[in-house]
TORDO-780746 format. One record per residue (C-alpha): residue in three letters; y, x, z. Coordinates in steps of 0.001 Angstrom, whole numbers, plus 500000, padded with zeros to 6 digits. Each point is the difference from the previous one (the first is absolute). Example, Ala and Ser with C-alpha at 12.3 -4.5 7.8 and 13.67 -1.06 7.14 Angstrom:
<atoms>
Ala495500512300507800;Ser503440501370499340;
</atoms>
This chain:
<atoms>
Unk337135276507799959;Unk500016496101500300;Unk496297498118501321;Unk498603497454501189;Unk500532499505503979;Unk499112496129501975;Unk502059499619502768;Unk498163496604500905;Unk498220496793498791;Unk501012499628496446;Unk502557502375500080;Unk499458503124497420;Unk502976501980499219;Unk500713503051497287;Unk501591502567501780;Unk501040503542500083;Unk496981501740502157;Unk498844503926500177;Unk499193501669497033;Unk496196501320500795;Unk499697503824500571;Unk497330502314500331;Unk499251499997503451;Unk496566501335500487;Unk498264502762497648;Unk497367497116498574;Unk503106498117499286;Unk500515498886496262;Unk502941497851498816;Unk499297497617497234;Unk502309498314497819;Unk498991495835499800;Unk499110498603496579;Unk499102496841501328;Unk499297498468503655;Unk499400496245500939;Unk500656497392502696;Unk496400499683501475;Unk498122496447501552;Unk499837502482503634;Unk503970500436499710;Unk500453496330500122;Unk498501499974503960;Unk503072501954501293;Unk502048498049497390;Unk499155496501501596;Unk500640501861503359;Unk496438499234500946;Unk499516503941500591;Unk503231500285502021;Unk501886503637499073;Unk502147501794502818;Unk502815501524497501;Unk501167499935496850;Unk496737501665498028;Unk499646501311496432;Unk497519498153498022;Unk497072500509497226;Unk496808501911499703;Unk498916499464496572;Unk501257503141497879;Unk499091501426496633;Unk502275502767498385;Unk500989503749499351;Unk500040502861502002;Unk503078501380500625;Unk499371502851503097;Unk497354501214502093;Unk500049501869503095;Unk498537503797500530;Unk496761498756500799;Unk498851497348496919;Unk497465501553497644;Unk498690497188497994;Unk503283498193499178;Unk503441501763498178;Unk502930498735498493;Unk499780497764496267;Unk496691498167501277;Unk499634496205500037;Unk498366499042503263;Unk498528497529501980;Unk498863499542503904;Unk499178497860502723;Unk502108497954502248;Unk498605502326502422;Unk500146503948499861;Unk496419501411500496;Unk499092503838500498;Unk497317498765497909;Unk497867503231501793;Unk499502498493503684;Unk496420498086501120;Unk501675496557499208;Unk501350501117496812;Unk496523501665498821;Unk498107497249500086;Unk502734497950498406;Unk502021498422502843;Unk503221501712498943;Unk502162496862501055;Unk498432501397503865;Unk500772503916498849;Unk500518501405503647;Unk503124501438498921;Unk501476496611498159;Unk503238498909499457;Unk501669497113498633;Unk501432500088496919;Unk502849496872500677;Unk503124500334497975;Unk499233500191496237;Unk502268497159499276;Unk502591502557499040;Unk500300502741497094;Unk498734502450501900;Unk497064500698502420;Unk498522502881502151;Unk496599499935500112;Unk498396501964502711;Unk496739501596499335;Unk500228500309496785;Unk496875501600498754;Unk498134498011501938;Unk501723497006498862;Unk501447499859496578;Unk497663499489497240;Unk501372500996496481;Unk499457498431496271;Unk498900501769497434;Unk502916500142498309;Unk503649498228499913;Unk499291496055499767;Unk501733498006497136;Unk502085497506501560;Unk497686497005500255;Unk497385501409501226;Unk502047501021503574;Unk499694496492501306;Unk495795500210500081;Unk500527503871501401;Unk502294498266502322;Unk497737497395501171;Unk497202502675501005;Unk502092500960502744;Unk499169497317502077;Unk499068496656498668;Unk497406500590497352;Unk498697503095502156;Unk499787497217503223;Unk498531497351497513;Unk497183502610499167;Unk499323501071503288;Unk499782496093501445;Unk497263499805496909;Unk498214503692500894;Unk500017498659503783;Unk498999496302499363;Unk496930502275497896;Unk500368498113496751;Unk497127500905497241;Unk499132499382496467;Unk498982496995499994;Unk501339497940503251;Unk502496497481500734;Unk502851500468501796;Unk502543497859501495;Unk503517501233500338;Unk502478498380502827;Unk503590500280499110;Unk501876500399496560;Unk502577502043500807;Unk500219503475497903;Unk497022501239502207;Unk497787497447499858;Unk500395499967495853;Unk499547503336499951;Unk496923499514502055;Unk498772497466497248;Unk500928502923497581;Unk497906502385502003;Unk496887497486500262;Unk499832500071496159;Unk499887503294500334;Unk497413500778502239;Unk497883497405498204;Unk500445496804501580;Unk498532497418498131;Unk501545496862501491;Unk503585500596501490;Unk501152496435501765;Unk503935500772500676;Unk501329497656502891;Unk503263499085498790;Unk502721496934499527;Unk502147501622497824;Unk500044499480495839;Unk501528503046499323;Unk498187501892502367;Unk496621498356498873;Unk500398500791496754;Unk500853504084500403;Unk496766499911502202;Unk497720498600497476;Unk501664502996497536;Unk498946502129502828;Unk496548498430499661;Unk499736497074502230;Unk497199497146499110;Unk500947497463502330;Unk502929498851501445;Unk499860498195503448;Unk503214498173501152;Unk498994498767503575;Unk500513501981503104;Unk498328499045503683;Unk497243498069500242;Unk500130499021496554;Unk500572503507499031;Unk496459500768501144;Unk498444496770499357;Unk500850500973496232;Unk498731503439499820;Unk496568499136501796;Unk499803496949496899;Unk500868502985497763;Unk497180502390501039;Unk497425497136500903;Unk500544500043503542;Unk499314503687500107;Unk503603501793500418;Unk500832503055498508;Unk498920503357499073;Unk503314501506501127;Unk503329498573501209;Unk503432501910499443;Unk502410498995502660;Unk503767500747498868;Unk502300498129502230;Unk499348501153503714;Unk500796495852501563;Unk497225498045502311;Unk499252498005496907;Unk499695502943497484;Unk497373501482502452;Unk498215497277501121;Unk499703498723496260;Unk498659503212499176;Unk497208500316502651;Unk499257496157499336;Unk499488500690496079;Unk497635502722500560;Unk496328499653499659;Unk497801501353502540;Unk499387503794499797;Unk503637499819497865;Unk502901502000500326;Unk503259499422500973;Unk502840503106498975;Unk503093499367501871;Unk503548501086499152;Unk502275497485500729;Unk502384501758503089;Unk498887497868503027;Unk502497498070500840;Unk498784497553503094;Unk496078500213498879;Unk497338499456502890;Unk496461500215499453;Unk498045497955502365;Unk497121501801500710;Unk496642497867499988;Unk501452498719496834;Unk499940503190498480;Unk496479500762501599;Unk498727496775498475;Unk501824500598496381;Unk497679502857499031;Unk502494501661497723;Unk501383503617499733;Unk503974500480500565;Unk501277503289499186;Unk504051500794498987;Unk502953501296501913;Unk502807501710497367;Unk498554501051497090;Unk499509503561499776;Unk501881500337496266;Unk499651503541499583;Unk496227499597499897;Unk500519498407496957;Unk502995500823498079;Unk498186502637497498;Unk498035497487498432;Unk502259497184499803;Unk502325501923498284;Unk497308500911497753;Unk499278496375499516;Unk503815499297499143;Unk500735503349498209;Unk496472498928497636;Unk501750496620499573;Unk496988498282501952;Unk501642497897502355;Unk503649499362500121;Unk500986499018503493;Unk503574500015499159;Unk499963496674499086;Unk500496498609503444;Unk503549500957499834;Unk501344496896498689;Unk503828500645500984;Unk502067502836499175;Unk503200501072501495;Unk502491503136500113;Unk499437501825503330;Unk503642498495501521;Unk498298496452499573;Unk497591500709502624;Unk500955497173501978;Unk499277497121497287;Unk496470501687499948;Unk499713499071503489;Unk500956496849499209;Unk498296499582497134;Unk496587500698501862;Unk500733498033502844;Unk500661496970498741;Unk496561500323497547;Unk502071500258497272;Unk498630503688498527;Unk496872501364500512;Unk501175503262500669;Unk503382501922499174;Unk500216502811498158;Unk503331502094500891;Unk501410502912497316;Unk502426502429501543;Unk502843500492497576;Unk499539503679498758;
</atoms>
């Protein structure tokens, strides 16, 4: 089969790799209805996370089941599935109390850009819908493998409630799906940090009340003027920069929360700072598995529709111009169909 593979900085080819194969019992094989180029991939892409070889890319994956090995109980053949960018037991300590992205036994799941994908521990991993989806609903099943299920959890760790306000930094596909989750949890003023029209505007469809264009300084300078010099309730950090963090602990109120899940990329927290900021941080990669049965509920009950994010669509062998696309701000996020 042909997938995606980046050799280097900006360089994604469509190539002939291995056709997955059973290799373990809790094996399954699933056929791709849809995967995605996501914000993360873009590190690698810029060659800011430097790659040693040629590597097969994507870990965003909805679609059918096509095998399963000797061992899979919960999962057979005909089944429209979902599951985490990481493969969880979902049975170890970690995984009980709903750390499954730190499952003792995880792997991760790294080459979905292609129309085929093995995903190890199946039962433990694969969550299925409750029946075959119609066609436009797979991009909103699609987006609860990663990016609507890390939205949620930056809103679950950042403790949003009925009620609060919340400030979300970054308006990529994560952070407007973090707006989306807000609404959801109750939020009753959402302030989306953003300098980007179109991306402003899907964010106040997502729920957003305020829009706040300045970054820095003037970044927090605006949201303390906002919340009359109080900060906020919770802060969703989505980007993983200096800035994005620092604008995050800055914006919260004393006693607030910050939920982090940005990847890190050259963030240092100076520590009397953070003595003296007074504010809760909790976030690491978001344990999707935790939360994929009732976000597909959510979609499947037309409740939220996540899918919307997904503002460019390509055939699978057009990988690369999703790259593109994404790096140079021009999409949101791509969505990427395997030819059938």
């Amino acid at each position: 089969m042909r997938g995606a593979v980046l050799y280097g900085p900006r360089d994604v080819r469509f190539e002939e790799r291995e056709t997955p194969k059973i290799v373990k019992p809790t094996d399954a094989i699933i056929r791709i209805s849809a995967t995605c180029v996501c914000g993360s991939d873009l590190w690698p892409y810029r060659g800011i996370q430097p790659i040693a070889q040629p590597t097969p890319m994507g870990h965003e994956y909805c679609g059918i089941v096509e095998e399963v090995g000797s061992a899979v109980t919960s999962i057979k053949p005909g089944q429209f599935v979902i599951g985490s960018f990481f493969a969880s037991d979902n049975s170890c300590p970690n995984c009980q109390i709903g750390y499954q992205s730190s499952c003792q036994h995880a792997e991760f799941v790294g080459t979905a850009q292609a129309p085929l994908l093995r995903v190890p521990l199946a039962d433990g991993t694969l969550v299925t819908t409750p029946d075959l989806p119609s066609g436009e609903m797979v991009p909103s099943l699609l987006a609860l493998s990663d990016v609507m299920g890390t939205g949620w959890f930056a809103a679950d760790a950042a403790n949003v409630k009925p009620g609060s306000t919340v400030v979300v930094v970054g308006d990529g596909a994560v952070g407007l799906l973090g707006v989306l989750s807000a609404k959801q949890m109750g939020a009753e003023r959402i302030v989306a940090m953003s300098r980007h029209q179109s991306r402003q505007k899907l964010a106040r469809e997502f729920g957003a009340t305020d829009i706040v264009t300045e970054r820095g300084e003037e970044g927090m300078a605006r949201i303390k003027e906002l919340t009359g010099g109080i900060g906020a309730d919770s802060v969703l950090e989505c980007v993983g920069t200096q800035e994005s963090m620092m604008q995050a602990i800055s914006s919260a109120r004393k006693g607030g929360h910050v939920g982090y899940v940005g990847v890190p990329h050259g963030v240092e927290l100076d520590g009397e700072k953070l003595f003296y900021a007074h504010v809760h941080l909790h976030g690491g990669p978001a344990p999707v598995r935790r939360y994929l049965p009732d976000l597909i509920k959510l979609v499947w009950n037309k409740k939220i529709n996540p899918g919307k994010v997904f503002d460019l669509t390509l055939p699978l062998d057009q990988v690369a111009e999703g790259y593109r696309a994404m790096d140079e701000r021009r999409a949101i996020k791509a969505l990427l169909c395997p030819t059938q």
